[in-house]
TORVEXVEX-287494 format. One record per residue (C-alpha): x, y, z; residue in one letter; residue number from 1. Coordinates in steps of 0.001 Angstrom, whole numbers, plus 500000, padded with zeros to 6 digits. Layout:
BEGIN
<x = X, y = Y, z = Z, type = A, seq = NUM>
...
//
This chain:
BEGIN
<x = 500000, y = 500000, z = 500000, type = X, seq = 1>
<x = 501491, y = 503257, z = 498573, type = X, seq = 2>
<x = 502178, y = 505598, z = 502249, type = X, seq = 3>
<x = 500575, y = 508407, z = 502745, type = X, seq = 4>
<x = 500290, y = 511448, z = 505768, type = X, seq = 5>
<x = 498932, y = 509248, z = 507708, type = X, seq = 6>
<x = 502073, y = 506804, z = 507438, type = X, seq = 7>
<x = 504103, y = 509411, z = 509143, type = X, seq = 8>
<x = 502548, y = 508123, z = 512518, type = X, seq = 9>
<x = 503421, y = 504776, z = 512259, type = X, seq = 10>
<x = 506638, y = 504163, z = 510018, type = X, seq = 11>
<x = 509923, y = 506119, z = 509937, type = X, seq = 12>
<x = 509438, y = 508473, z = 506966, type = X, seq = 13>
<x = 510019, y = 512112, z = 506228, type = X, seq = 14>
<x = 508654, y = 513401, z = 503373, type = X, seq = 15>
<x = 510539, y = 514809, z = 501019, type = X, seq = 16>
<x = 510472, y = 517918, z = 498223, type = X, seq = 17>
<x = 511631, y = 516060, z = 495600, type = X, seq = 18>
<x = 510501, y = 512788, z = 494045, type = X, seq = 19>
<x = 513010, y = 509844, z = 493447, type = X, seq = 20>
<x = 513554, y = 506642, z = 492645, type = X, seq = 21>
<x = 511676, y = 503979, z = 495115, type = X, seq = 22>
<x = 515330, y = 502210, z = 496750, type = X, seq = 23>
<x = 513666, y = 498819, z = 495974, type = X, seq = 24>
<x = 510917, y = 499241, z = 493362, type = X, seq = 25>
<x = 512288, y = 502367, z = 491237, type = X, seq = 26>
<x = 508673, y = 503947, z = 491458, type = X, seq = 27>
<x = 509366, y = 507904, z = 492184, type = X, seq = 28>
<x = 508113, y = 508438, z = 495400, type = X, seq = 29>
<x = 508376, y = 511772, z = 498237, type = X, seq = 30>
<x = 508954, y = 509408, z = 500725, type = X, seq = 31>
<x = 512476, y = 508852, z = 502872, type = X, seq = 32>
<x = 512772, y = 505945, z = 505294, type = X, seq = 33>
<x = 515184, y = 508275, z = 508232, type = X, seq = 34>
<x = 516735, y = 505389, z = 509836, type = X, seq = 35>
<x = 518329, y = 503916, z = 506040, type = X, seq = 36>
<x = 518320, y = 507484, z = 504289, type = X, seq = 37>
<x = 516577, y = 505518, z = 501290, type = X, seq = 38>
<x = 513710, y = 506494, z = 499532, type = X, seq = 39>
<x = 510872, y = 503738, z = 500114, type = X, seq = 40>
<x = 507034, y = 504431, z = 498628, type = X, seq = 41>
<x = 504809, y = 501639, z = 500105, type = X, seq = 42>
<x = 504775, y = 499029, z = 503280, type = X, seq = 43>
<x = 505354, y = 496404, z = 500932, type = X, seq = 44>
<x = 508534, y = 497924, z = 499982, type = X, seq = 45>
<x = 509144, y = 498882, z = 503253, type = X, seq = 46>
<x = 509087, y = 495485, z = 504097, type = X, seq = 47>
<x = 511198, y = 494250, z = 501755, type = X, seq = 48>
<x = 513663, y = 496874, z = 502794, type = X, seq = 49>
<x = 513708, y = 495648, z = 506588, type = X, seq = 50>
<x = 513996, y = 492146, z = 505205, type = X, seq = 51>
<x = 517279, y = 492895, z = 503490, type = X, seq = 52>
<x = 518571, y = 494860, z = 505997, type = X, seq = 53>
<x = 518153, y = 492036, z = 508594, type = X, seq = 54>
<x = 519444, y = 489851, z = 506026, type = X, seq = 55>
<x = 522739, y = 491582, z = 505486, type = X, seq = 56>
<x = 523125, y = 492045, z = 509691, type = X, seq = 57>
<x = 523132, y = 488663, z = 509648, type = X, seq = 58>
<x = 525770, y = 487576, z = 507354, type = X, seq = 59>
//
């Protein structure tokens, strides 16, 4: 589900001026996770981005 204000309450995004690339989908998106400083556009991405990261701390 593509964020939204109401995202801002419950995940670790900033929104941005600028629209970018999505880190993991490419899909330009406002949206900055803070804690990886990558742009991220929905939960499912956001997901996948956590998954990686815990992935790579693991190896």
């Amino acid at each position: 589900m593509k964020f939204s204000y109401e995202d801002i309450k419950t995940n670790t995004i900033l929104e941005s001026k600028s629209f970018e690339p999505c880190f993991i989908c490419g899909e330009n998106t406002k949206w900055i996770d803070y804690c990886s400083e990558q742009r991220i556009c929905s939960s499912e991405c956001m997901k996948e981005l956590d998954r990686r990261v815990m992935e790579h701390e693991c190896d």
